[in-house]
One Martini backbone bead per residue (centre of mass of N, CA, C, O) as a GRO file, in nm:
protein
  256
    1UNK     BB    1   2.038   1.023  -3.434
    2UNK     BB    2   1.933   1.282  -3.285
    3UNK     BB    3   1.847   1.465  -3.063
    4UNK     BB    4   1.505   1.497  -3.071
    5UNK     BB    5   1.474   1.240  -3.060
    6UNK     BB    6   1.569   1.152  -2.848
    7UNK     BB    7   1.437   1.278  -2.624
    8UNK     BB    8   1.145   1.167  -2.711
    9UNK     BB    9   1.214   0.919  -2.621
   10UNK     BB   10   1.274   0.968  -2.343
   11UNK     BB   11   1.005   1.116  -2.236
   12UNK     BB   12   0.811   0.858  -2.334
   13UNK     BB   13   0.939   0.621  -2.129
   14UNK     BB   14   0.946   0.794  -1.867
   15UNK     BB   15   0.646   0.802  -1.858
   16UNK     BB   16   0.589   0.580  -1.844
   17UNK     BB   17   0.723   0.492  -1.597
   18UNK     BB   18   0.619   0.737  -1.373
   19UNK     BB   19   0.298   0.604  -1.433
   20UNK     BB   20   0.357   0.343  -1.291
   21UNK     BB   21   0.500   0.393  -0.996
   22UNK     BB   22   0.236   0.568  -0.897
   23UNK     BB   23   0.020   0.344  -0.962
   24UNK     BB   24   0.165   0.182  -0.741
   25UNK     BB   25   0.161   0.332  -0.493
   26UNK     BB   26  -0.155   0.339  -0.466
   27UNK     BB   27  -0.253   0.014  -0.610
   28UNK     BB   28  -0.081  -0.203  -0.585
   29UNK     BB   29  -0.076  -0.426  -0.403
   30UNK     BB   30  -0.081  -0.574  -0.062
   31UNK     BB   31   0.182  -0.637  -0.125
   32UNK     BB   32   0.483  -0.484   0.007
   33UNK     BB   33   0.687  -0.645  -0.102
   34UNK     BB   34   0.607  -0.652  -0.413
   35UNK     BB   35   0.593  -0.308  -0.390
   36UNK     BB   36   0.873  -0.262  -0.355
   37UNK     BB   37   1.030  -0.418  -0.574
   38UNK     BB   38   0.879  -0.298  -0.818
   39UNK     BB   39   0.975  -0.021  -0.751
   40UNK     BB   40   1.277  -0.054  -0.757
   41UNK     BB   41   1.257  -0.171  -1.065
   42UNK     BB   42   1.210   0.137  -1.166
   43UNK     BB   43   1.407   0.302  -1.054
   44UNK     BB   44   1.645   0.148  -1.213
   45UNK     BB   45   1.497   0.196  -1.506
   46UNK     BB   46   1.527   0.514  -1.468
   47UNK     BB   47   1.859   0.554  -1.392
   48UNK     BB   48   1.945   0.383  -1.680
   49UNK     BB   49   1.813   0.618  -1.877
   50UNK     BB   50   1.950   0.875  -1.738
   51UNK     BB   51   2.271   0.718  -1.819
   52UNK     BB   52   2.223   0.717  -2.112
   53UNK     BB   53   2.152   1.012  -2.202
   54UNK     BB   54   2.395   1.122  -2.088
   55UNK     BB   55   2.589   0.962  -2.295
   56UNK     BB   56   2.477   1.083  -2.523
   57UNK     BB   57   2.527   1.369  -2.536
   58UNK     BB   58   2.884   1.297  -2.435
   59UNK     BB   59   2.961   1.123  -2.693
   60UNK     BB   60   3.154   1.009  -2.882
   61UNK     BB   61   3.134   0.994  -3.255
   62UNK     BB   62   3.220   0.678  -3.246
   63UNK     BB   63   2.956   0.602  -3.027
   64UNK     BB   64   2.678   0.667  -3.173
   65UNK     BB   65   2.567   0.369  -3.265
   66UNK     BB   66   2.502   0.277  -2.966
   67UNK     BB   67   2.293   0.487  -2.908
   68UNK     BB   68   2.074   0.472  -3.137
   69UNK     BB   69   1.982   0.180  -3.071
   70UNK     BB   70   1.941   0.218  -2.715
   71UNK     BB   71   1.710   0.481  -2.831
   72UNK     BB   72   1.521   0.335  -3.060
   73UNK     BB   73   1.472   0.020  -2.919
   74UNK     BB   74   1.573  -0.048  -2.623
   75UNK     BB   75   1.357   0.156  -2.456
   76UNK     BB   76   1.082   0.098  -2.628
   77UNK     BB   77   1.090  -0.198  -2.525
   78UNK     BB   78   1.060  -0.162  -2.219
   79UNK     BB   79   0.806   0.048  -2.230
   80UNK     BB   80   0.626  -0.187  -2.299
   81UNK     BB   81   0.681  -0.425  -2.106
   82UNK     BB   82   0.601  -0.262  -1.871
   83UNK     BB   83   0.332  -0.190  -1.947
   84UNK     BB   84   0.223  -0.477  -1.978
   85UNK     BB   85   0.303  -0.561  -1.699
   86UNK     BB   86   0.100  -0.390  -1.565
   87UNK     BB   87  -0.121  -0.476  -1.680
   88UNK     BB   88  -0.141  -0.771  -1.556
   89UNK     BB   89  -0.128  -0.731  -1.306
   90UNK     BB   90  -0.406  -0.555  -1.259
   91UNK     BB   91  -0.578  -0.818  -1.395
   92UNK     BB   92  -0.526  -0.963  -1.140
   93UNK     BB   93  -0.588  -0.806  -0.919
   94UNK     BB   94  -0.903  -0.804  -1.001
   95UNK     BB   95  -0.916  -1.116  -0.928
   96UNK     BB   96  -0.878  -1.002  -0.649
   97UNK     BB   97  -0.942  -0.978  -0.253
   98UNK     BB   98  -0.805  -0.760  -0.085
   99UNK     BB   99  -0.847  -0.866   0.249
  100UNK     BB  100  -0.754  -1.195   0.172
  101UNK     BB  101  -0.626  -1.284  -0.126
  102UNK     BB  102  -0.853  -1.404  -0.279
  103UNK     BB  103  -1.042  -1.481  -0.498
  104UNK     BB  104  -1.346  -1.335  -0.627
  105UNK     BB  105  -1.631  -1.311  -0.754
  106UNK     BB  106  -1.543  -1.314  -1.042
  107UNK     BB  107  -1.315  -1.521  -1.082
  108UNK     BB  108  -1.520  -1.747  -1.009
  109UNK     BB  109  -1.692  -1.705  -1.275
  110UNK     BB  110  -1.469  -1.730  -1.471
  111UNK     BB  111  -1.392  -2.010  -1.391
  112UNK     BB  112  -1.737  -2.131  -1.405
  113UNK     BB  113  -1.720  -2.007  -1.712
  114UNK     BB  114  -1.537  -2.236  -1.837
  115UNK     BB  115  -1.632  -2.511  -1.742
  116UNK     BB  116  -1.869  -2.494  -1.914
  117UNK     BB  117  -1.777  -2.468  -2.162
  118UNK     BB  118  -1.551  -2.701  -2.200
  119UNK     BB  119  -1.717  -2.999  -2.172
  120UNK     BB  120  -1.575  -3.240  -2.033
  121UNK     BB  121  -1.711  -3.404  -1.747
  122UNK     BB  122  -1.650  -3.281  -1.497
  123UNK     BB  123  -1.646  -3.344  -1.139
  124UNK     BB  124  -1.717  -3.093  -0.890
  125UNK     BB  125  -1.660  -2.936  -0.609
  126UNK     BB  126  -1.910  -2.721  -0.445
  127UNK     BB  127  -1.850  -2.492  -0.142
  128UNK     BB  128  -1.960  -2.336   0.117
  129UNK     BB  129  -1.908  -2.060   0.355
  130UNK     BB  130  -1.946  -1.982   0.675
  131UNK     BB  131  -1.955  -1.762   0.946
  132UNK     BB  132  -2.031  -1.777   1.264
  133UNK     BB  133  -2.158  -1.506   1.403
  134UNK     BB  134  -2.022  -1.266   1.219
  135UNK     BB  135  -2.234  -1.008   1.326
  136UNK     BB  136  -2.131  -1.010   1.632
  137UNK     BB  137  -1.834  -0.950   1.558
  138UNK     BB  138  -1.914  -0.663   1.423
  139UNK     BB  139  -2.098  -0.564   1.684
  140UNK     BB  140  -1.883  -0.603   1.946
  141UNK     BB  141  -1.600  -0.561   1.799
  142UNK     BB  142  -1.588  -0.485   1.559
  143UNK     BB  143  -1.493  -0.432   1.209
  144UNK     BB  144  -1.159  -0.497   1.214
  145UNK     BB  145  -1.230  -0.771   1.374
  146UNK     BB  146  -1.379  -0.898   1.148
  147UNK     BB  147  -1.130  -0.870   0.919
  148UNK     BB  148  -0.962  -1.083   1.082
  149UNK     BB  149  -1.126  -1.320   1.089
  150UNK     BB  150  -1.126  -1.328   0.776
  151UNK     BB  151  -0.817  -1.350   0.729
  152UNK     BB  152  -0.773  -1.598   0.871
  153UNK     BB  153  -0.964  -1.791   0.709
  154UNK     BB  154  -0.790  -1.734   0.427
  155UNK     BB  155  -0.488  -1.831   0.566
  156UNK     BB  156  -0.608  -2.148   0.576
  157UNK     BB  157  -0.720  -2.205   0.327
  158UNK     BB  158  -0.413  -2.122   0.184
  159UNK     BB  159  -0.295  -2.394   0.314
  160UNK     BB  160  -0.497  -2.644   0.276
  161UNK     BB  161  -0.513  -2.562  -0.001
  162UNK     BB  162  -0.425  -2.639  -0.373
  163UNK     BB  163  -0.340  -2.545  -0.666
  164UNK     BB  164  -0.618  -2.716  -0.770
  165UNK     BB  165  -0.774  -2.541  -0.646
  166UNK     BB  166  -1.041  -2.319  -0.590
  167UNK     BB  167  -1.051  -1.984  -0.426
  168UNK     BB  168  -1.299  -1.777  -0.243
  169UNK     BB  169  -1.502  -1.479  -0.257
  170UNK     BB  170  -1.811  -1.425  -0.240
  171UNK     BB  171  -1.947  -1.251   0.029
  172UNK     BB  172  -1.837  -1.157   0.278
  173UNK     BB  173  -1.848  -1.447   0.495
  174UNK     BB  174  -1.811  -1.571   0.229
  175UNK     BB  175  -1.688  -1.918   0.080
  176UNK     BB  176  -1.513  -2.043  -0.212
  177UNK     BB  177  -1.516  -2.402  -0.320
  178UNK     BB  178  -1.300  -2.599  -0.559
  179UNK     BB  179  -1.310  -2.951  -0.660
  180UNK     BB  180  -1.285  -3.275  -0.798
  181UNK     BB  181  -1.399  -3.412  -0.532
  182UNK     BB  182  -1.567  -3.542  -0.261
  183UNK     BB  183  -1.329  -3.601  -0.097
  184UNK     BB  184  -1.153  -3.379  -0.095
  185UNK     BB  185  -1.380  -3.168   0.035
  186UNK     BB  186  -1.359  -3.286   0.289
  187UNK     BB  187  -1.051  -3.271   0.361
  188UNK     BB  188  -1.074  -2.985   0.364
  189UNK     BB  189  -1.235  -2.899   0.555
  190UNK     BB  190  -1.123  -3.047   0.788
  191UNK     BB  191  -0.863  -2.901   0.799
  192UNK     BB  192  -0.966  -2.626   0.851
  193UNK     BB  193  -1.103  -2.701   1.108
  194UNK     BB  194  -0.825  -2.785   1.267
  195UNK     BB  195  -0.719  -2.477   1.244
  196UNK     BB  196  -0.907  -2.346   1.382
  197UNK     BB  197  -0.862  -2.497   1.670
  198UNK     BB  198  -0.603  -2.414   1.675
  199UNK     BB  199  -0.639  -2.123   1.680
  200UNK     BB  200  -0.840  -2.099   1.917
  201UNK     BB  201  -0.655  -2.180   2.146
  202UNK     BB  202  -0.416  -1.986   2.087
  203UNK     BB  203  -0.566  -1.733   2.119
  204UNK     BB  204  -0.692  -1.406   2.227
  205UNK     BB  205  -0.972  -1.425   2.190
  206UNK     BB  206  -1.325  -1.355   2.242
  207UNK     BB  207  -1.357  -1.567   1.980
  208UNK     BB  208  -1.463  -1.774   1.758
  209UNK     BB  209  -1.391  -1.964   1.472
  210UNK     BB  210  -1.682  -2.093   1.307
  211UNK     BB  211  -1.824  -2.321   1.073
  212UNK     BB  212  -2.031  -2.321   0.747
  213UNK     BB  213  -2.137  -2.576   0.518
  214UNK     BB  214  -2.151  -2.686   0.237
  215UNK     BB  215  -2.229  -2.910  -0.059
  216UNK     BB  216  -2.194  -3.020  -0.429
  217UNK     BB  217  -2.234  -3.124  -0.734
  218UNK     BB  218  -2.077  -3.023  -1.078
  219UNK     BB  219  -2.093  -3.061  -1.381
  220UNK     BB  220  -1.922  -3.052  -1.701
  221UNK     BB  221  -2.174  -3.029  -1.957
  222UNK     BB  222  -2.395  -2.816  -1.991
  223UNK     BB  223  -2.679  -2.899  -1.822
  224UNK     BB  224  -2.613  -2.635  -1.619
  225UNK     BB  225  -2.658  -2.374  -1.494
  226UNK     BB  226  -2.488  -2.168  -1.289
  227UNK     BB  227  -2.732  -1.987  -1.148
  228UNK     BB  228  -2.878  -2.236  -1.040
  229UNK     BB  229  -2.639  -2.393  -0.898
  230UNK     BB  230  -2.620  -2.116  -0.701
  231UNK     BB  231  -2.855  -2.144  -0.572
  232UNK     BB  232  -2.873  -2.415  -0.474
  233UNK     BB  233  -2.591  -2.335  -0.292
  234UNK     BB  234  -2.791  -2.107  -0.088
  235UNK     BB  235  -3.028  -2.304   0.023
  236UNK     BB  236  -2.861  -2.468   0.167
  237UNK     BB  237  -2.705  -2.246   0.344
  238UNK     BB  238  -2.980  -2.143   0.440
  239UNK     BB  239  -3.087  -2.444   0.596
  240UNK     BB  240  -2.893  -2.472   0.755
  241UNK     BB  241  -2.890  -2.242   0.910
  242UNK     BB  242  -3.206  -2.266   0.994
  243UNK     BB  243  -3.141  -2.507   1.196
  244UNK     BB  244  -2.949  -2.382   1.392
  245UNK     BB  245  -3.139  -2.215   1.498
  246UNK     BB  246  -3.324  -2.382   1.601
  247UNK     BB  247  -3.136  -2.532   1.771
  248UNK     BB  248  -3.093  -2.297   1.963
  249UNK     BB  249  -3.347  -2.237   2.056
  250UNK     BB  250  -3.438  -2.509   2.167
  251UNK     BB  251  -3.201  -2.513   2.395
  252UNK     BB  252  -3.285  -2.201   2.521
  253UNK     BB  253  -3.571  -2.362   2.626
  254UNK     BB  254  -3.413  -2.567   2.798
  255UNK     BB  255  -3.282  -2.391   3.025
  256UNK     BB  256  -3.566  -2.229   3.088
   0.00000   0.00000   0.00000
């Protein structure tokens, strides 16, 4: 191999990694850890590359044959493999709520259309969740608190929450549970809820998180259409919130 493939070479595969490097540092999860990590990763590949190629420059000509193997297969074989791995991680980071770390709205529809395509015939519960008086907590202590709030409630949810369960933000303060078995999603609400309690005891914030939840269960059989079944446990949660403020009035007109 020439030096000109050679060149070609280094400076396609190059492109590759420091085009991956820039938009992690960018973009790539909000996890610190695995984004120094991954970075790490790149710079230590991209430092390989360059003392690879200069001692292609500089190696006697008996060791050329091994040199043109490792710039001919394997460093565009590894600028590829970063490249698919980077293509994957960005497809997960898609399916992930940036402020949470749980799944999105998106990946909750692909989850329960994969659900339904599947027709297996499993019951599923299907539970909603919102956090009371979450407008409060964002008019009063400012938006910044709404998101610690948010944060608080999604590393409960992901601490009690198993590996089987999938847990995601539906938007705003809403979030949804999808668990196997109605024993299940009591068992979980149950838990978030007592970790709810030890976390307001031991806060120091000036206002409590407090969940509102619904939940129905979903046969997957293809008998209900996704949107119809989610409009239902919308209406749900509708009318929970305004019995809730209906009793709200009705105990602020008895003290009144």
């Amino acid at each position: 191999m020439n030096f000109p493939v050679a060149l070609n070479t280094f400076f396609g595969s190059a492109l590759i990694i420091i085009l991956i490097f820039a938009e992690c540092l960018l973009k790539y999860t909000g996890n610190r850890k695995n984004k120094k990590l991954f970075c790490a990763i790149l710079i230590i590949v991209f430092s390989s590359l360059s003392v690879d190629f200069i001692f292609f420059l500089f190696i006697s000509s008996e060791n050329i044959n091994i040199m043109q193997i490792s710039f001919r297969i394997i460093w565009p074989i590894i600028a590829a493999l970063l490249l698919y791995f980077y293509l994957f991680v960005m497809l997960k980071e898609n399916r992930i709520d940036i402020l949470t770390g749980l799944g999105n709205r998106y990946s909750f529809f692909e989850f329960f259309n994969r659900l339904s395509r599947n027709k297996t015939g499993e019951s599923w519960s299907v539970a909603m969740i919102d956090i009371n008086n979450f407008k409060s907590i964002n008019d009063i202590y400012g938006h910044l608190e709404g998101d610690n709030a948010l944060r608080n409630l999604s590393n409960i949810i992901r601490i009690c929450a198993k590996k089987s369960d999938f847990t995601a933000r539906y938007g705003g303060d809403e979030f949804i549970l999808v668990v196997r078995n109605e024993n299940e999603i009591n068992k979980l609400i149950a838990g978030i809820e007592y970790e709810l309690g030890k976390l307001n005891n031991k806060s120091n914030k000036p206002y409590n998180i407090e969940i509102s939840y619904v939940f129905d269960t979903f046969v997957a059989d293809g008998s209900k259409p996704i949107d119809v079944f989610l409009n239902h446990i919308d209406m749900l949660m509708h009318k929970s919130n305004e019995e809730k403020r209906r009793a709200g009035d009705i105990k602020a007109e008895e003290k009144a």
